[in-house]
Structure formats: C-alpha cells, structure tokens
N, C-alpha and C positions, 0 to 999 in steps of 0.2 A: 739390221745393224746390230752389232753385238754393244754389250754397254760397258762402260769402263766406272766401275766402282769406284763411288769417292770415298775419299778420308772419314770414318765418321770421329764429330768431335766429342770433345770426352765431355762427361755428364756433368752437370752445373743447376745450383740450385736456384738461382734470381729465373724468375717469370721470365723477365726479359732477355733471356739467351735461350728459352725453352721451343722456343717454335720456330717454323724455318719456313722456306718457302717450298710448298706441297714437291717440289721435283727438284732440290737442290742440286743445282749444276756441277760438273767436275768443272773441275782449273783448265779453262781453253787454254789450247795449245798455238801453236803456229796460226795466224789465221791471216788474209789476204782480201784485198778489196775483191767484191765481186765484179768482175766481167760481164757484158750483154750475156755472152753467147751461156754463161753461166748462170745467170738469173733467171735465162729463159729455163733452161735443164730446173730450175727450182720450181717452177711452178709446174715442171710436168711430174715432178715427185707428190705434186699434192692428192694422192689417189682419196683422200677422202672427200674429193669435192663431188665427184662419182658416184661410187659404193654408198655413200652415205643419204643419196638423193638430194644435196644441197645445192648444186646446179640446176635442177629440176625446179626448186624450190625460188630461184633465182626469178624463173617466168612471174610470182606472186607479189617477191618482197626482195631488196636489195638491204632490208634494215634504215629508209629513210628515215630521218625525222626523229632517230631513238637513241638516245644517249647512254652510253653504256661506262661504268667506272670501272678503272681497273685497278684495284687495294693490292699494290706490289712492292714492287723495286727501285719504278719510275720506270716514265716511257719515253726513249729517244724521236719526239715528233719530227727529228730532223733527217728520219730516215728515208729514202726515197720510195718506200711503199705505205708513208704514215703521211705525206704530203698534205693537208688537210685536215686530218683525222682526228689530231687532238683539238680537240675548243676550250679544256680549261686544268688546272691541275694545283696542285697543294701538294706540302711537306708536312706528314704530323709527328714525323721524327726527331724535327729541330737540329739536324744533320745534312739534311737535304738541301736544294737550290726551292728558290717559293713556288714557281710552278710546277714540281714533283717531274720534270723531265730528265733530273741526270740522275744515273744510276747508281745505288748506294746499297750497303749492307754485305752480307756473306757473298751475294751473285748479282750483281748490278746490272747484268745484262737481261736479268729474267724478264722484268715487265716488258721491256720492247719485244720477246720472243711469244708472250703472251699476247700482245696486241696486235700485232701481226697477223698471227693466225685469227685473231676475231674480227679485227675490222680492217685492212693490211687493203691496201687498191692497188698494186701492182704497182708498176710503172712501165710507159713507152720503152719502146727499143731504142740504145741509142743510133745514131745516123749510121759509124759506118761498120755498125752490123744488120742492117737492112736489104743489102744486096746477100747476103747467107739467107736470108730468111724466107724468099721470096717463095720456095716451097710453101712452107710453113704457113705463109700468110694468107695462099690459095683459101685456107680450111682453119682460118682463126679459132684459139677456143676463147673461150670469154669476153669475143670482140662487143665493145659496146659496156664491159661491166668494170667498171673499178677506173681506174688512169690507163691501163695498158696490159698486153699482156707474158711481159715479165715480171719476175719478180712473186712476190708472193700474195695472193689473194684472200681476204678474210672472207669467213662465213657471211660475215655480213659488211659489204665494203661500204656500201654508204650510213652506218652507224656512225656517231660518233665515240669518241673516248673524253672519260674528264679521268687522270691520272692521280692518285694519289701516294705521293712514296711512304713507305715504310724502312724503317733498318731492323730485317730480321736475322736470325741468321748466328750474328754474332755481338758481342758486347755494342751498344749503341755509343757512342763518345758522346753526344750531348747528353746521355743518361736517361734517356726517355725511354722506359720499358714497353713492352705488349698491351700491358693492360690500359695503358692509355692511349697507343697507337691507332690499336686497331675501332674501338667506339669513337673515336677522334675521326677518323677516316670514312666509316661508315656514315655519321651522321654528315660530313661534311658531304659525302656523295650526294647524300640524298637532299640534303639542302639546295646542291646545284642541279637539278632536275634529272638526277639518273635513276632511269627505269628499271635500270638491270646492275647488278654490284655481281661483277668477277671477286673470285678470290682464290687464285693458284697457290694455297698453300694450307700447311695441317701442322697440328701436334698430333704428342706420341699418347695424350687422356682425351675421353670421351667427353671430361667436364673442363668447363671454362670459365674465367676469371668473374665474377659476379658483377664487374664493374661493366661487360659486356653488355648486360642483361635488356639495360635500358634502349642503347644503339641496336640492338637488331630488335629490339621490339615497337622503334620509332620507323624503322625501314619497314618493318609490315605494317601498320599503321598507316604507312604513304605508299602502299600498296607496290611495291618494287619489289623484281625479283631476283633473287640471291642463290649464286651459284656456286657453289666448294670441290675442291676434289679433296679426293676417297683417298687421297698419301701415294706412296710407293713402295712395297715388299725391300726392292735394291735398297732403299733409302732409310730400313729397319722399321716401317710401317706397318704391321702388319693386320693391324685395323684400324679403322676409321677414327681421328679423332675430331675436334674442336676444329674449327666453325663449322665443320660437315654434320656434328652431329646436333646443332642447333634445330629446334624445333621448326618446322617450315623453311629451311634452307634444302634446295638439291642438288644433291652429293653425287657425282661424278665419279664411275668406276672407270680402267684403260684396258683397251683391248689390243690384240697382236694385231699384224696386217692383214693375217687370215679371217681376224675380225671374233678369235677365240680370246677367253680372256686371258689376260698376259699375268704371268705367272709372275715378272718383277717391276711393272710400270703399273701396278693396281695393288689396291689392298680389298680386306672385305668388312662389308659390316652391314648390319641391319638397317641402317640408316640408308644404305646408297638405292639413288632415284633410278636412275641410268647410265647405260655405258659408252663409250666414245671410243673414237683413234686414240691410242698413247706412247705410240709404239713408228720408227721410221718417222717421223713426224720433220720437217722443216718450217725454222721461221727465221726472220730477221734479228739482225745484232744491231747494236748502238754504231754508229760509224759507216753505213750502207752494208754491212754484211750477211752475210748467212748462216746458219748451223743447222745439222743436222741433229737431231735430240731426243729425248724420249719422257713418259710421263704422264701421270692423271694432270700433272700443272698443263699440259697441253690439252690434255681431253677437256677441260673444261671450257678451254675459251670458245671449243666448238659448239659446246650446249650453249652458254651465253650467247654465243652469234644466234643462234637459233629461234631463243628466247629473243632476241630483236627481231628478228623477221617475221616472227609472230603479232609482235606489240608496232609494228611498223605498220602489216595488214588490215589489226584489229585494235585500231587505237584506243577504244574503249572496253576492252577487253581486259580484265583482274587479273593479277600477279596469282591467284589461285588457280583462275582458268587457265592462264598460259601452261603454268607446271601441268596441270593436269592434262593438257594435247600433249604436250611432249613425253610422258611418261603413260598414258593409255596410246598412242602410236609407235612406242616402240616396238620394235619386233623382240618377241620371247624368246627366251634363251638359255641354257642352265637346264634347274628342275622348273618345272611347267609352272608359272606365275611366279609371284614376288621370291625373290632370291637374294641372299649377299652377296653373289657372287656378280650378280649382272644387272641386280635391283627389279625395275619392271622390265627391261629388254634394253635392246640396242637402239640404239637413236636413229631415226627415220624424219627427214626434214622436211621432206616434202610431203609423209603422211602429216605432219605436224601441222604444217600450215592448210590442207587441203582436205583431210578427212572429216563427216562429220561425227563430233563430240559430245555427246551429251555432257550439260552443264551440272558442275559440281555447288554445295553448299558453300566449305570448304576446304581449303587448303589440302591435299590427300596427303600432304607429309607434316602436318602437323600445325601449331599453333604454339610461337612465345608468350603471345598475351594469355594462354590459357594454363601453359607451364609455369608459370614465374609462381603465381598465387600459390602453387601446390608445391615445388620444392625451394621457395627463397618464404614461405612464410607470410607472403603476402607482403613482404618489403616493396617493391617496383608492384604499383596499382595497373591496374590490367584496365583495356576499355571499357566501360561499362555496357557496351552488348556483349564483348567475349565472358563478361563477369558469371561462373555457373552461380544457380539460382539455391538458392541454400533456405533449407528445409527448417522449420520450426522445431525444436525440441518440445515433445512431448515430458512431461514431468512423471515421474512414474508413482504407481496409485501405492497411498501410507494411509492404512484404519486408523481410523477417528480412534483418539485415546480416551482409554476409560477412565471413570470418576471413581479412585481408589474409596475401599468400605471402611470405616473404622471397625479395630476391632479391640474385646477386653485386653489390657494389659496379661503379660502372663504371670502366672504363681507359679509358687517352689516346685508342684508338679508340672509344671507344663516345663519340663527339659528337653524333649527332641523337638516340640515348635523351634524352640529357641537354637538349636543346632542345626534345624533344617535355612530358617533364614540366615543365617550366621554361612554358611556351604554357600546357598545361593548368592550370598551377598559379595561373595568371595572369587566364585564362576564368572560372576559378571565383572568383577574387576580384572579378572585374568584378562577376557575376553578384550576387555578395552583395550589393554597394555601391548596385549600381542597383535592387535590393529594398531597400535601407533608406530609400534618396532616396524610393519611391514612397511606402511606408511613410510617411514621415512627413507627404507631401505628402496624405495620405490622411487621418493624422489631424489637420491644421492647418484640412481643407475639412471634415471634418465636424465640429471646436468652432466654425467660423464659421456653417454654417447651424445650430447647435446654438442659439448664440446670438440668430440671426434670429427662430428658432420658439418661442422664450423673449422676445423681445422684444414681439410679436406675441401672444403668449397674451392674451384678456380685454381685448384694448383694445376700445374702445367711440366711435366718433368721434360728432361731434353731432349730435340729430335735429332734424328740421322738425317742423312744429306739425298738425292737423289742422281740421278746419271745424265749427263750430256756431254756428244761429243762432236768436237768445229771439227767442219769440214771447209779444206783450203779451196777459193773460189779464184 
C-alpha cells in the first residue's frame, strides 16, 4: 500500500502541542460501514498472524487474565471486534468522556485502531452471509479463538484493555498539556492492574519532561511492562524519541510486508528493542469500520499483545524476564546482533512464549530507578535495592606542620635576608590570588552550564504526523 503524506503542522513551542501520536493518521477520506463478506477479506489481510508465529503461539496463550492499557486517543469498546474487551477507562485530558472511550485529539480514531490489532476477538459472520461461506467454513481459520472469524483478531484476543484517552496531537481545549497527561495516565494504568502499558506514540527529543520521571519509575516499581514505538521517517521521525527512549521501556521498530525494515513506517535509534509489521497493516475504526494503515503505532500493539501471552502463560514471571524472551527470540537481522535498525531482531511469538530462556538479573534495556539518581541529581529517590552503593572518600595524605624556629631579628647588614622573605612573602600572595580568580571563574562556568542543563531538561519540540489510509468497506 503506498502511503499518503500528511500535512505536517508547523512548529510550536508549549510542551503540549509537542508530541503526537507515534503514526499520526492522514484525514480519512470516504469511509463506509463494513459488510460481512468485507470483514471477513480483513481478517485474511492479517498476514502477521502467520509470518510472525502468533497463531502458533495461540496453541499456549490467548493472553487470558492480562490487562493491558492503552495510553492513546481512546478506544471505541462499541466496536464489534472489541465486544468485551474493554473493562475499564479514564480521561486525563479533561476533554475527553470519563471512560476514555470516545475518541479525541489530532486523530480520534487512533486508539480503536490500536486495540484492535492487540486484543480485537473478531466477530461472527452475519446470518445471510453464511450460505457464501460455506467453502470457507469447511477449513475455518481461527475457529474457536476470539468471538468469530471475521473481522479483525488481536494478538492477544482474550486480553483485556483499561483505555486511557489522551489529547495529543494538537492544542488540548481544556488546557491540560503532555506533561501532566501522560504520568496521569501511566500511573492510573497501573493503579487499575495493567500488566502491560501500550503507547503508540513519540516526540521528535530523546529527553522528556522531568515531570514524567516519577510515573514510569512507579510502573517499574509495579513490575509492568512498557511498550513504545520507535516514531515514523513519513511522519519526520527520524530517530527515536520520548517515551521510547525511557530507561527500561521497549521500543518498537516497523518493518515492510517483506518483513525488511521499512524505509517510512520506522525510525532508528539505539534505543529500539525489536521489530514488528508496520507496514499493510489493518485494524478497526470507531463506528464498526475498517482501515487500512501503516506505522510503528501498529508495530507496537503487536509486541504488547505478545507481552500478554507471555504474562498470561507465566503469571509469575517479571516484566524484566518477559522483555528479555521477547528480544533473545527474536530472530537477527541488519548487522549480526544489537542494531538500530532492527534492535535485537524480529519478533518471533511463538519462540517467545516456547523457547528456553536463561533468566536475566535485570531488565536488558535498562533501569529508571537507576537513571533518575544520575541525571536529575538525585531529585525522584530511586528504590533502595536499585540505590548504587557509594564509596567512602578517602581524605588525601597532608604532612604534619612544622614548629616554626625563632630566629635573631635582622641588622643593617642583613639586606638580602630581608629581600629574600619580602620575594617570598610576595610569591605566596601571588599564588593565593591567582587561585581565587580560578576559583571563581570555575564556579561562574559551572552555574552557567548549570543553567543550560536545566533549561534543556523535558523540552519536547513539535512532531510530524504519520500516514494512514481508509479503505471503503
């Protein structure tokens, strides 16, 4: 599917116009309710349920039991493949409806297109397109998984979702910026027992608002695992920024249908864990429909799903070990091991749930509790086992001072004694003055980069848009 470039909007400096949702959608065009015989066509475009091993995967874990958030747009539970699937939701936009299910901000449609492809159960055929089908029904695929088998099937259909809306995107009207949005949202996920926090979306800085700091370090803390994409190239991304590059968050790159990485549905960065479908992707709209679309905002919901069929299997299994099966089973890709381009490899579901893993200490991509201390200064107090253990100062060795001689007063001939202390007496004042001058000049340069790195904390400049395009059902 070729992509159709949005508008990008013009650069603006409030926090809260700065970040968007990771695959920002174009402006749907004509779009029409979807038909049986066309929902069933959508679920046979799902080739990643295949390729990817997650029907395989299927035989282990359907994602029972595991609640998954999805920090978006909001998600339309009245969709006929989300039947069930939402159980609880919030607004922390102060724009939104209280359960976070209508859709709001730059692309309102996004979180229903996101949850769809993560936890989405199909739905039955209707009645009288049952006689067309009756081929088809010989050789069901997915008979027995989800409600039915049209419509669109999530990685993980018996997950659930708790939805939280966001207004990103553009000017929020109740005035509520990013920087309170998104810790608002996070912390509330994790309060309502979500295992796993989706988050389809990115800025265009690798640093994030310090207000953050605490909310993703209360989510590791409650051992939950945190999923981001990697942005979009189309979408002027063109490395990874914020919340992808939070410490111990995994960052989601998109690959083509070939399964190569996609040259405008991906960005790159040091940061990204793994790579997913980005690219031909279909998922549900608000109102029963369909689109056709593209994007890391799509790759991710697939890791998330993934991330639940794991934590559905191995219920007592760490948000450090989950990351670590998913990103030691992918398959390699790029240059031979870790890469920005594809991170550890391609995502393999059924290695994930099924291979075995030697157990990690921790987290392979890192630690907030162990970040904050080192670049906020020690502001946000770290756990005290992640606390590094800090070393004694040694004092360094000063000779015992000697017990000055007296000596005779000088006479009229003693004149070069009296020039010689008079020089030294002289050297040593130099000496002291030209240590004060450094001194001070020492601490005027480090309040002014003091101030720089404080200036500089948590800005967020504006992002571009991503690509999606409806296709009439």
């Amino acid at each position: 599917m070729r992509h159709r470039e949005s508008e990008r909007p013009s650069r603006r400096s409030s926090a809260a116009k700065a970040i968007s949702l990771g695959s920002a959608l174009a402006v749907l065009a004509t779009l029409m309710l979807a038909g049986p015989a066309q929902a069933d066509s959508t679920r046979d475009k799902q080739y990643w349920l295949d390729s990817y091993g997650i029907r395989a995967a299927w035989d282990e874990s359907q994602g029972e039991g595991v609640k998954v958030a999805v920090i978006d747009s909001g998600v339309d539970s009245t969709h006929p493949d989300l039947k069930g699937a939402v159980v609880g939701g919030t607004d922390v936009s102060g724009s939104g409806d209280p359960d976070g299910q209508r859709g709001i901000g730059q692309t309102p449609e996004h979180g229903t297109l996101v949850a769809t492809l993560l936890a989405g159960r199909g739905h039955a055929p209707d009645e009288d397109t049952k006689d067309d089908k009756k081929d088809k029904e010989s050789k069901p695929k997915d008979k027995g998984i989800g409600a039915g088998t049209d419509g669109v099937i999530g990685v993980a259909p018996k997950a659930q979702i708790l939805t939280a809306s966001t207004w990103l995107g553009t000017p929020n009207p109740s005035g509520v910026g990013v920087d309170e949005q998104i810790p608002a949202a996070v912390r509330w996920a994790v309060d309502n027992g979500a295992q796993v926090i989706n988050m389809s979306l990115t800025s265009s800085s690798t640093s994030w608002p310090e207000s953050w700091d605490a909310a993703f370090l209360y989510a590791e803390q409650h051992d939950v695992v945190v999923v981001a994409a990697a942005g979009n190239r189309a979408g002027g991304t063109e490395q990874s920024g914020a919340p992808a590059t939070i410490p111990g968050v995994l960052t989601v790159a998109g690959l083509n249908r070939d399964g190569q990485a996609s040259q405008e549905a991906s960005a790159q960065s040091i940061v990204i864990g793994v790579a997913a479908p980005a690219e031909n992707l279909v998922g549900g709209l608000p109102g029963g429909l369909y689109a056709d679309w593209s994007g890391t905002s799509g790759a991710t919901p697939l890791v998330s799903g993934v991330a639940a069929l794991i934590r559905s299997k191995y219920p007592d299994m760490s948000a450090a070990q989950v990351i670590n099966r998913i990103i030691s089973t992918a398959k390699d890709s790029g240059v031979p091991g870790h890469d920005p381009i594809y991170g550890y490899g391609i995502l393999n579901a059924e290695a994930a749930l099924n291979a075995e893993v030697p157990e990690v200490a921790a987290n392979p991509l890192g630690s907030i509790a162990q970040w904050i201390p080192v670049h906020r200064r020690g502001e946000v107090a770290a756990p005290e086992s992640q606390s590094p253990v800090q070393s004694k100062a040694v004092a360094p060795e000063i000779p015992e001072p000697t017990t000055p001689v007296a000596v005779p007063p000088p006479t009229e001939d003693s004149v070069l004694p009296a020039i010689l202390v008079f020089s030294f007496g002289a050297l040593i004042a130099g000496v002291l003055a030209l240590g004060a001058v450094q001194t001070a000049r020492a601490r005027r340069s480090a309040r002014g980069k003091q101030a720089v790195e404080d200036a500089d904390t948590g800005f967020i400049p504006p992002i571009r848009g991503g690509n999606q395009k409806p296709v009439k059902r």
